[in-house]
C-alpha positions in Angstrom: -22.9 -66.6 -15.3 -20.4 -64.0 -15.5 -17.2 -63.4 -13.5 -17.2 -60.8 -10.5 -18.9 -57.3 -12.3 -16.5 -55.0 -14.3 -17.8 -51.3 -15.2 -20.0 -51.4 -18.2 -18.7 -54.8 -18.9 -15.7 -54.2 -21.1 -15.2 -57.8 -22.4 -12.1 -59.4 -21.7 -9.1 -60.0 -24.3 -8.3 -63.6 -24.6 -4.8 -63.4 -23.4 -6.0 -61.0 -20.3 -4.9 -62.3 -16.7 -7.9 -62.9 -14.9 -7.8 -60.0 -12.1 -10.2 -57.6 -10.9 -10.9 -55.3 -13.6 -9.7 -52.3 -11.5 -6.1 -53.9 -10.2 -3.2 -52.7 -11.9 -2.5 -55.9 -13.6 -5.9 -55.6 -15.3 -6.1 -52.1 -15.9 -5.6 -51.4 -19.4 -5.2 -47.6 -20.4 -5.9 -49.2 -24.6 -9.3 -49.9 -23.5 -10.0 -46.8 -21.2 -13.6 -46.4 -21.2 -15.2 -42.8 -20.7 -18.4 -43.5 -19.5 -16.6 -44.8 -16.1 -15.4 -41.2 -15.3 -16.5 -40.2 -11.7 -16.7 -43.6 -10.4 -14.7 -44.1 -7.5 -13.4 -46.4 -5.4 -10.5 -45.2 -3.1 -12.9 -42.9 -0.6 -14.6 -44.6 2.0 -18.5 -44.4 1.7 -18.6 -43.6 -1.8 -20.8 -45.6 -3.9 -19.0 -48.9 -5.1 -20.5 -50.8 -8.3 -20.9 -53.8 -6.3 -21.9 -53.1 -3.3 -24.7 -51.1 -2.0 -23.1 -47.0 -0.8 -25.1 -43.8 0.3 -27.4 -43.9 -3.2 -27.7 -47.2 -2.8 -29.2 -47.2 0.8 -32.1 -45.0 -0.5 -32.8 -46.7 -4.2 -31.8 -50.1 -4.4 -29.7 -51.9 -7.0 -30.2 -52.1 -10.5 -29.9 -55.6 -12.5 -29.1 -55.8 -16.1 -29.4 -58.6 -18.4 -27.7 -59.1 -21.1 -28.3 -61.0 -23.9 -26.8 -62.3 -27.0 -28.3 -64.0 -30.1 -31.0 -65.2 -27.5 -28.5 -66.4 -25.2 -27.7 -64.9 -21.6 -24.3 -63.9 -21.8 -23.8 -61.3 -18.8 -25.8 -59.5 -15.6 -24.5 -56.2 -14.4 -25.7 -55.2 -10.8 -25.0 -51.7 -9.9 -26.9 -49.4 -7.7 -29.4 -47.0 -9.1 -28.5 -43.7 -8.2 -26.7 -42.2 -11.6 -28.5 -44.9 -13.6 -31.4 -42.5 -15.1 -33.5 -44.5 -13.3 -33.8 -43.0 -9.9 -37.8 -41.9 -10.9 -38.8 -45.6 -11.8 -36.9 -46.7 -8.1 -39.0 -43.8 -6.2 -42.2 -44.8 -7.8 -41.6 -48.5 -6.6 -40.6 -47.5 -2.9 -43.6 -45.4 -2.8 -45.7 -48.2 -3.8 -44.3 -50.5 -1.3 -44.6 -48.2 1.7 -47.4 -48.9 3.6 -50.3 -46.6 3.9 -50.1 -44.1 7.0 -52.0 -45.2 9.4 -55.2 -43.5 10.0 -56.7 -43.1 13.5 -60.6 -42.5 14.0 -61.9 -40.6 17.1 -65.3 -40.8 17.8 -66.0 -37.9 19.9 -69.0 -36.6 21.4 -71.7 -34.5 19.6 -72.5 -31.5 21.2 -75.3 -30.7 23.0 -78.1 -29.4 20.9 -78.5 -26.0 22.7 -75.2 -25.1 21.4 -75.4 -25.0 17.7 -79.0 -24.0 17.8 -77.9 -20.6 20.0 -75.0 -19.9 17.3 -78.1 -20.1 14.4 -80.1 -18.2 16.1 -77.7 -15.5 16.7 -76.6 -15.5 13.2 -80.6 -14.9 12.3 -81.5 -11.8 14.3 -77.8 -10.5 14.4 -76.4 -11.4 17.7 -76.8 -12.9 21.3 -77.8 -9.5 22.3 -80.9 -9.2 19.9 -81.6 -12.9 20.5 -82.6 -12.4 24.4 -84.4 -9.2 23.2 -86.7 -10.2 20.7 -90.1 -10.1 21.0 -93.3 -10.9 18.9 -94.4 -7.6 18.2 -96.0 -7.2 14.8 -94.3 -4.8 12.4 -95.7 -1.8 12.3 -97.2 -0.2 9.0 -94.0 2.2 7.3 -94.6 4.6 4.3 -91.7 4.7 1.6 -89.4 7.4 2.9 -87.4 8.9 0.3 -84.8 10.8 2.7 -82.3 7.6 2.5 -82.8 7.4 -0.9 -81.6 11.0 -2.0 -78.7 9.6 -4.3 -81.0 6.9 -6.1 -83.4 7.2 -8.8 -86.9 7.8 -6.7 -88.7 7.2 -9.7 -87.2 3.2 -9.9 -88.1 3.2 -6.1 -91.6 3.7 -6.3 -91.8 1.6 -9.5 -90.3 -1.5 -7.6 -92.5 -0.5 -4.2 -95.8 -0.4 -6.7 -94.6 -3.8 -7.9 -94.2 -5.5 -4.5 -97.6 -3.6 -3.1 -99.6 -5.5 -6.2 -97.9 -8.9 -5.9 -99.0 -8.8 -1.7 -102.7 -7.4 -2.5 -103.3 -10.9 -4.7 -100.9 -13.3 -2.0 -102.1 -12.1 1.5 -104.4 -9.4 3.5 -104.7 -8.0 7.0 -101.5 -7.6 9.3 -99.6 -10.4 7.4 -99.7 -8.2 4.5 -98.7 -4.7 6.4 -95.6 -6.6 7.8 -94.3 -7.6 4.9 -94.9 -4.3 2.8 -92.8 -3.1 6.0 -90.2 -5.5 5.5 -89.7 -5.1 2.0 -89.4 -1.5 2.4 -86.5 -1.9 5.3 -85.0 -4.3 3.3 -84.7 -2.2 0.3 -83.3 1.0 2.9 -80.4 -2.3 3.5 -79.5 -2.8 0.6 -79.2 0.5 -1.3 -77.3 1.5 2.6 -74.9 -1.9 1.7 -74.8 -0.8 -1.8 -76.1 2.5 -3.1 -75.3 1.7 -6.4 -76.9 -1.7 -6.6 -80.1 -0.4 -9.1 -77.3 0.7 -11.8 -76.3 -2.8 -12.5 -79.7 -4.0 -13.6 -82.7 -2.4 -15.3 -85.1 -4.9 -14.4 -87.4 -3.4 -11.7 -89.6 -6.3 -11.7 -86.9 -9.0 -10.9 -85.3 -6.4 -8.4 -89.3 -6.3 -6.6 -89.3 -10.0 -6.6 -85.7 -10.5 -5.4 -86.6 -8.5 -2.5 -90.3 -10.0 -2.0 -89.3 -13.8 -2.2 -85.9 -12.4 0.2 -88.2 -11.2 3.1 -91.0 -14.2 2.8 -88.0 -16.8 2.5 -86.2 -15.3 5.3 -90.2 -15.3 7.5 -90.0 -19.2 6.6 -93.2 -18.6 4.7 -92.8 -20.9 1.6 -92.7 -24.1 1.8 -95.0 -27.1 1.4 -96.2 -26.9 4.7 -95.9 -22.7 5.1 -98.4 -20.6 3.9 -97.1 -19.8 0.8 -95.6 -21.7 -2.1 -92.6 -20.3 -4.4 -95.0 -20.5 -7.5 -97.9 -18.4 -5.9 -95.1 -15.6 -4.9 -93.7 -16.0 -8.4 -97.2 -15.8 -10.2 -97.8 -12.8 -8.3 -95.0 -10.7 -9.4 -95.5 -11.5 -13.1 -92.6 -13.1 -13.2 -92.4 -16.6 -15.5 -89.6 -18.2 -13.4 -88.6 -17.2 -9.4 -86.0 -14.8 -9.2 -83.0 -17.0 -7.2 -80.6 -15.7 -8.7 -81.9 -11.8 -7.8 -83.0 -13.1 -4.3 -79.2 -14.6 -3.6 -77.9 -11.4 -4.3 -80.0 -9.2 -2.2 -79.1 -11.5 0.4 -75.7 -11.8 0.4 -75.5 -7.8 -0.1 -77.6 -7.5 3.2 -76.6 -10.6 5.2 -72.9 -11.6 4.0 -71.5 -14.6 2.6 -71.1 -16.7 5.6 -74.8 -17.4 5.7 -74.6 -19.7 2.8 -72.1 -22.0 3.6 -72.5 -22.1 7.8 -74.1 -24.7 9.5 -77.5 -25.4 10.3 -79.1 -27.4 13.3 -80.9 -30.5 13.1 -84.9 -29.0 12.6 -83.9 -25.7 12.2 -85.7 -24.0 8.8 -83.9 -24.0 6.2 -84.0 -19.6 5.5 -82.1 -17.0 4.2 -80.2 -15.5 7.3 -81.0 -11.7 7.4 -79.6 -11.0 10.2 -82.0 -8.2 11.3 -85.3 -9.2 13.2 -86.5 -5.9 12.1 -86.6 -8.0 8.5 -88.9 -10.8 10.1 -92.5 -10.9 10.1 -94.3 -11.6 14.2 -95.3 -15.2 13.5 -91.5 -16.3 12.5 -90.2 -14.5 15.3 -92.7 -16.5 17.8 -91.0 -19.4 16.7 -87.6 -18.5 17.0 -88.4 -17.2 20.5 -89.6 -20.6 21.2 -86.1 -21.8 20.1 -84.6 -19.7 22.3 -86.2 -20.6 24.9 -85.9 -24.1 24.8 -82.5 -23.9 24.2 -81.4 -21.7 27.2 -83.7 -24.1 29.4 -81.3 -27.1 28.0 -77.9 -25.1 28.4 -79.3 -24.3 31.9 -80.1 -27.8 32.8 -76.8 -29.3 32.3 -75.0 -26.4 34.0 -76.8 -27.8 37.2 -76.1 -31.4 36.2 -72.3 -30.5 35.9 -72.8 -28.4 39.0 -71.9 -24.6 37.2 -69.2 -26.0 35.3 -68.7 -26.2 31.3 -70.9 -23.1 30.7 -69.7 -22.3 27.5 -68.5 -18.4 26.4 -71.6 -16.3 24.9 -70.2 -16.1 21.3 -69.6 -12.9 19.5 -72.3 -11.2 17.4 -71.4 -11.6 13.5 
């Protein structure tokens, strides 16, 4: 093996007295070689070729081998900071460092009166309209055209007489009359949210279906086991496909973003959240009263099991 390292191993003359490479007596201004500039030795701390300094702490040493004809003539250790390959040592330290240690808590699910109250807030608009709602059917409404002054009334009764045909061959009685009313009240939403909304589209017929399958989506009316399925409702309006795409953005003008991407309890329906029981037909309304009941009885009963403690904040309306 070679003798004790010398910078860049400058081979030694023949005749050359066998001394550390940077003594005087084997220092050798003839064979002064450049690419040693900056290497020092004289200053405490400083990285030393052969021993491990300040880079060498954080890298690691470097090993080169060096070969001749085949033959292993010399190894050079040196550390690796100023080598060039400072991003190969990082890479292999990361490698070895063990993964961060990762701690699961199991916590407690909440009781299910909680998130059930925060969805049924969300639905009518607030804890205030929750305790207030009733069953009351929705009264018949005409088209009133006085919110309407800066929109094209002709358009208006157009996508009214669209919606009026489609619920003539779907339903009859007070089903039908509440949804008329709906539709209607949904419509004074969304051209309040955005008067300008019937400019961007020309299609009256997918506008009248957007806000149809909006309010009988939003009654949980559709479904395998509702009352009415997406392709009757579709069928209806003379449409050939149902108008998502429409009905997302009617609901999103009225209701607001959150909607889509909040939480929903276990059992609650799956519906487009409104926000407005004045947008809900009697029967969905019975049901989410029934929610509401049930779920104040269970927030009440643990208040008495944890004797008045842990009642939680009633939540802001949305």
């Amino acid at each position: 093996m070679s003798d004790p390292f010398r910078p860049y191993a400058v081979p030694r003359l023949p005749d050359e007295p066998e001394n550390e490479p940077w003594s005087e007596a084997g220092y050798d201004e003839g064979r002064y070689d450049p690419r040693c500039d900056g290497v020092g030795y004289d200053e405490p701390g400083d990285v030393g070729w052969g021993g491990r300094g300040r880079g060498a702490d954080e890298l690691g040493m470097l090993t080169e081998v060096i070969f001749v004809e085949g033959q292993l003539v010399d190894t050079r250790r040196r550390p690796v900071q100023g080598s060039g390959y400072e991003y190969v040592a990082r890479e292999l330290v990361s490698a070895r460092r063990p993964p961060p240690t990762v701690t699961y808590v199991q916590t407690p699910a909440p009781p299910h009166h909680e998130p059930m109250l925060r969805w049924l807030d969300r639905v009518v608009g607030g804890r205030d309209a929750l305790l207030a709602l009733d069953d009351t059917p929705l009264p018949p409404s005409d088209l009133d055209p006085v919110p309407f002054r800066s929109v094209d009334l002709p358009r208006l009764v157009d996508i009214d007489g669209h919606i009026g045909r489609a619920l003539d061959r779907l339903v009859a009685g007070s089903l039908a009359i509440e949804l008329q009313t709906a539709t209607r009240r949904l419509m004074v939403g969304l051209l309040t949210a955005d008067h300008r909304y019937l400019e961007r589209s020309d299609r009256d017929d997918l506008i009248a279906g957007g806000l149809l399958m909006a309010v009988v989506r939003a009654s949980h009316l559709v479904g395998a086991d509702r009352p009415l399925l997406g392709r009757t409702v579709t069928e209806a309006l003379g449409l050939t496909s149902p108008p998502t795409a429409r009905t997302s953005s009617i609901v999103t003008v009225v209701g607001g973003k959150a909607w889509w991407y909040d939480e929903r309890p276990h059992r609650a329906p799956d519906v487009p959240v409104l926000g407005d029981p004045g947008l809900l037909v009697s029967s969905f309304r019975r049901e989410l009263i029934t929610a509401r009941d049930l779920a104040l009885a269970e927030r009440d009963a643990q208040v008495d099991r944890s004797g008045g403690e842990g009642e939680l904040p009633v939540p802001e309306p949305f």
